[in-house]
C-alpha positions in Angstrom: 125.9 40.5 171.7 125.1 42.1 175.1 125.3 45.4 173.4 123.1 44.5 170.4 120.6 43.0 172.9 120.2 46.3 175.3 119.8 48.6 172.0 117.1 46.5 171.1 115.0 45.7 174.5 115.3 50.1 174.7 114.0 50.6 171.0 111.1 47.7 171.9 110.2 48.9 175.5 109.7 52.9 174.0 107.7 51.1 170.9 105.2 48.9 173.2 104.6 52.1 175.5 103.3 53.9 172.2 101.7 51.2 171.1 99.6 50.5 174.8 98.7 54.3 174.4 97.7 54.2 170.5 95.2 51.5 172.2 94.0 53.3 175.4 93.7 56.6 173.7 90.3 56.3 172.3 89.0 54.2 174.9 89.5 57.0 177.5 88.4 59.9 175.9 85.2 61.2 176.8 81.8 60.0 175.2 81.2 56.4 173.3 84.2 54.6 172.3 82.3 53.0 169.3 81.8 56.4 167.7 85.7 57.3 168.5 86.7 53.8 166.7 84.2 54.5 164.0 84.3 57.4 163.1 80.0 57.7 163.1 78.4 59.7 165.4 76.2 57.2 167.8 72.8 59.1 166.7 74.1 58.4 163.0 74.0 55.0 164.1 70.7 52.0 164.3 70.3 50.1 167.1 71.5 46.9 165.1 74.8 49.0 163.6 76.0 49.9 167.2 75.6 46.3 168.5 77.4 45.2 165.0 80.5 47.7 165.9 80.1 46.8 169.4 80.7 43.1 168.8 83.0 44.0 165.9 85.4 45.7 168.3 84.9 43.4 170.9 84.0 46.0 173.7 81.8 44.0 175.5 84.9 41.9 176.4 87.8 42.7 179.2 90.3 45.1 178.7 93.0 43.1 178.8 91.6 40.7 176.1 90.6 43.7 173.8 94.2 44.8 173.5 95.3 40.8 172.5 92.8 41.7 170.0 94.6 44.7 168.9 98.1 43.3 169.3 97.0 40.5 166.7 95.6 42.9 164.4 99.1 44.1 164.5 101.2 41.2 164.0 99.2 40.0 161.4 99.6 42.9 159.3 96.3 44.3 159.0 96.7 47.0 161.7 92.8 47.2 162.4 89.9 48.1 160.1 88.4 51.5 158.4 84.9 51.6 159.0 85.5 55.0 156.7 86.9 53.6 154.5 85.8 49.8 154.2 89.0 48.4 153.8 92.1 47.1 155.7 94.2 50.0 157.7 97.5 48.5 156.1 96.6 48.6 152.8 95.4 52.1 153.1 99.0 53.0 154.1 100.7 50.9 152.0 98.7 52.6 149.2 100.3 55.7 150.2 103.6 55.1 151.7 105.9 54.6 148.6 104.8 58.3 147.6 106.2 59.8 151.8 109.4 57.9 151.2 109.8 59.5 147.5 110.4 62.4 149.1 111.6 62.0 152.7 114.4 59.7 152.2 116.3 61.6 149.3 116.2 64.5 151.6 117.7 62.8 154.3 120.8 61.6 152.0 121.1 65.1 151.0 120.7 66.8 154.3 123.1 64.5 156.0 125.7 64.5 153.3 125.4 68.7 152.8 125.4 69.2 156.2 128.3 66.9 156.8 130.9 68.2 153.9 129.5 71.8 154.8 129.9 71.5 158.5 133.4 69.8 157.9 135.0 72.9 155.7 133.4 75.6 158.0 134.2 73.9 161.4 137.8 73.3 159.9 138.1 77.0 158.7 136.3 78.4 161.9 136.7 82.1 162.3 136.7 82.6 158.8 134.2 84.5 156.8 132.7 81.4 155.0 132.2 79.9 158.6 130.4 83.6 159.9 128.2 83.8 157.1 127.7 79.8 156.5 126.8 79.4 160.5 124.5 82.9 160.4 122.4 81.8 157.8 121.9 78.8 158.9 121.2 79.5 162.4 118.6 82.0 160.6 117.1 79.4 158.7 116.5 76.8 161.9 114.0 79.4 163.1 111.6 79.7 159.5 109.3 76.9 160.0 109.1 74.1 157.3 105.6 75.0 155.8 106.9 78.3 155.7 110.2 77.5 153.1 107.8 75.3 151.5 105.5 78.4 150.6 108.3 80.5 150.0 109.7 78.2 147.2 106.7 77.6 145.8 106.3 81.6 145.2 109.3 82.0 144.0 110.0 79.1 141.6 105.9 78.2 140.5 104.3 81.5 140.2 107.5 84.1 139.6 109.8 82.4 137.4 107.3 79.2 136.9 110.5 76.5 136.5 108.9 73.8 138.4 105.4 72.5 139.0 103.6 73.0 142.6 101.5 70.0 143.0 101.2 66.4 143.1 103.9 63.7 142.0 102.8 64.0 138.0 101.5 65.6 135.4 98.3 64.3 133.7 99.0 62.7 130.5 102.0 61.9 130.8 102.3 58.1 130.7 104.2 55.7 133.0 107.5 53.8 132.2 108.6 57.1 129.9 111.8 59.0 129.7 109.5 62.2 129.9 107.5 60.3 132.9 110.9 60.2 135.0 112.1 63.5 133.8 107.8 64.9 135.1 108.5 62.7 138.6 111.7 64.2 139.0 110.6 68.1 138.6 107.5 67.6 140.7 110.0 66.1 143.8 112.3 69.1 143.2 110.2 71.6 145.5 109.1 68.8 148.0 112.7 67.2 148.6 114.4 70.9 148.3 111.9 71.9 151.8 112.9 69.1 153.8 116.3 69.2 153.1 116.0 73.0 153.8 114.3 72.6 156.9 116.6 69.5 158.3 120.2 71.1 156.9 120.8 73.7 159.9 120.7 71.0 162.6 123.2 68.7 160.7 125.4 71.6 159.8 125.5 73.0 163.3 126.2 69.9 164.7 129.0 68.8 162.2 130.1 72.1 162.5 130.4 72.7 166.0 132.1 69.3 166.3 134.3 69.5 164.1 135.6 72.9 164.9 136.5 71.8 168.9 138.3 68.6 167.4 140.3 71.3 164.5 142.3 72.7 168.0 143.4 69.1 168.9 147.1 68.7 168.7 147.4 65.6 166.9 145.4 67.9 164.0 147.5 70.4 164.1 150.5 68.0 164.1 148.9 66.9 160.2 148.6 70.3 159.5 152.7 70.8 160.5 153.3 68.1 158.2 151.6 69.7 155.6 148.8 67.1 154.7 145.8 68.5 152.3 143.2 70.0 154.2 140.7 67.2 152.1 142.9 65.0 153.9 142.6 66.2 157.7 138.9 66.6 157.4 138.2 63.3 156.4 140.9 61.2 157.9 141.4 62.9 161.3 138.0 64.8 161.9 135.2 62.9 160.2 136.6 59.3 161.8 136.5 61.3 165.2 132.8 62.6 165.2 131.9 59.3 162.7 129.4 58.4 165.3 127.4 61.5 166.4 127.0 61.6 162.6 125.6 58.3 162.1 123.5 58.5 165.3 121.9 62.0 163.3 121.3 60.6 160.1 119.3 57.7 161.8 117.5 60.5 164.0 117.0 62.3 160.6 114.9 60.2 159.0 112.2 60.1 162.0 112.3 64.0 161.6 112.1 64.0 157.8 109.4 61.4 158.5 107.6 63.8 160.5 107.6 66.4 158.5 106.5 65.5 155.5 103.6 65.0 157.2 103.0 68.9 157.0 104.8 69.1 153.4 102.7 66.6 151.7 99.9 68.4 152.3 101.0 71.9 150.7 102.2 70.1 147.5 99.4 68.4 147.2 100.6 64.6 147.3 99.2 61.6 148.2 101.0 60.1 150.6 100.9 59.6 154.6 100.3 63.2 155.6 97.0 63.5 153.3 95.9 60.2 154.3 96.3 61.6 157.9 94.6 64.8 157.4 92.1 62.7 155.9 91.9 60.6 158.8 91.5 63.5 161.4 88.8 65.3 159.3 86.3 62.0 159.1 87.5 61.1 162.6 88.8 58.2 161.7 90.6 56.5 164.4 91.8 52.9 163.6 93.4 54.9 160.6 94.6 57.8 162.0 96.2 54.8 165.3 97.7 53.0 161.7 99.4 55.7 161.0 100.8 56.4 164.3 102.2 53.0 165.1 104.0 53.1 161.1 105.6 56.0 161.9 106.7 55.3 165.2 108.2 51.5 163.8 109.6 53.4 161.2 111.9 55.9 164.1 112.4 53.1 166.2 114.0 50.8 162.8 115.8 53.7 162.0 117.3 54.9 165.4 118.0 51.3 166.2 119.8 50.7 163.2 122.2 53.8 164.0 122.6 53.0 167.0 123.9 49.1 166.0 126.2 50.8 163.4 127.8 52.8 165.9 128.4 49.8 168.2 129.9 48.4 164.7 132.5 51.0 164.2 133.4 51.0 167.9 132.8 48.3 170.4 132.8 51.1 173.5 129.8 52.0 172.6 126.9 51.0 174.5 123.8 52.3 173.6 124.8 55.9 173.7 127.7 54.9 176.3 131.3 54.7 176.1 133.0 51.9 178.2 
């Protein structure tokens, strides 16, 4: 229980520092912290509209009292208002959010899982040319930024050979609860998904990889090998339960990346989910939004990281946040 308790008392102390700084941030910038929480420019503003925000966002009061005001806002759910917008921050991203996890999390689960399998084989068969040209290509394709494959793809497979369609999570028309509106959903998430698992494969790989080819030298695998087990066999049984953890640990870790960067892909495909709502947010100004979005994103790493992290102390006891005993 100790173990569970320190994971999470870690995972909550790095979650409240974000959360005091997604509060002080606008209230220490330079000029009127009404406009910043806003998003209106003060000379846009009447007399009896800035004492409404001023009131509204309770600036008049203490600090101290102004962020129990903000900590409410996000326990109850609402995570602030949108002046901006007129509505309730949480809904706004709740609006959206489905549409980020359409494509980060089946990217994760194929990232992971190709980058484990992959990284097995080549770190078991290390020398050989499969492993050379597997680990160069890879280590090649950690340096091309995400937006980068992202355009790439959508040259080659939208306007060369025009297989799949560039933009948005549907075609118009096409009505919901359909066989041909699954088969539409599924071609649009093809580029998407296929650029984040791109752009999060080399790091799993390598690490698999790497891993997996300092464990291949150990004597009690080269003992299976004597004995003539399948090589299917060694990889899983021997090397995978050996490096089980490292690999959870970077799936968790995966999906705060993934999360992260769909930020950037969301926008170049055109869909509707967190990272447009962000850019959105940035161009009008909007902070309460653009602070919403921050603190879902960061509960969404800390959940995830956490819940690797518990899963390793699961499979083996030693572990203590990152420890061994």
């Amino acid at each position: 229980m100790k173990k569970y308790t320190r994971s999470i008392f870690t995972a909550l102390a790095c979650f409240l520092i974000v959360v005091v700084l997604n509060f002080c941030l606008p209230r220490l910038l330079p000029g009127n912290p009404v406009a910043y929480l806003t998003g209106f420019a003060e000379e846009d503003m009447t007399p009896r509209q800035y004492e409404y925000y001023t009131e509204a966002l309770h600036l008049n009061d203490p600090p101290l009292r102004q962020f129990m005001y903000y900590a409410e806002s996000l326990l109850d759910g609402t995570l602030g208002y949108s002046y901006k917008k007129e509505a309730v921050v949480s809904s706004l991203i709740l609006e959206r959010l489905g549409y980020t996890l359409q494509i980060t999390l089946p990217a994760v689960l194929f990232s992971t899982l190709i980058g484990l399998f992959w990284g097995l084989r080549c770190g078991y068969k290390k020398g050989g040319w499969g492993d050379r040209l597997s680990t160069g290509a890879l280590i090649v394709l950690n340096t091309v930024p995400s937006f980068l494959i992202a355009l790439l793809l959508i040259i080659f497979f939208c306007f060369t050979f025009r297989l799949l369609p560039y933009s948005g999570l549907s075609s118009a028309g096409v009505g919901r609860g359909t066989a041909e509106y699954v088969v539409d959903r599924l071609a649009h998430l093809i580029l998407p998904v296929g650029t984040l698992t791109l752009a999060s494969l080399p790091s799993r790989y390598l690490l698999v990889r790497n891993m997996a080819a300092g464990i291949s030298g150990e004597k009690y695998v080269l003992y299976a090998r004597e004995r003539g087990l399948p090589d299917g066999r060694i990889q899983l049984s021997y090397i995978l339960r050996n490096i089980a953890q490292p690999v959870i640990t970077m799936a968790g870790m995966g999906v705060s990346v993934c999360v992260g960067g769909s930020l950037v892909i969301e926008n170049i495909f055109s869909i509707n989910g967190m990272g447009s709502l962000l850019s959105e947010a940035v161009y009008t100004l909007d902070y309460p939004l653009m602070q919403g979005i921050l603190f879902v994103t960061t509960l969404i790493m800390v959940v995830s990281i956490v819940v690797s992290d518990i899963v390793c102390i699961l499979i083996d006891p030693r572990v203590i946040w990152g420890e061994t005993a």
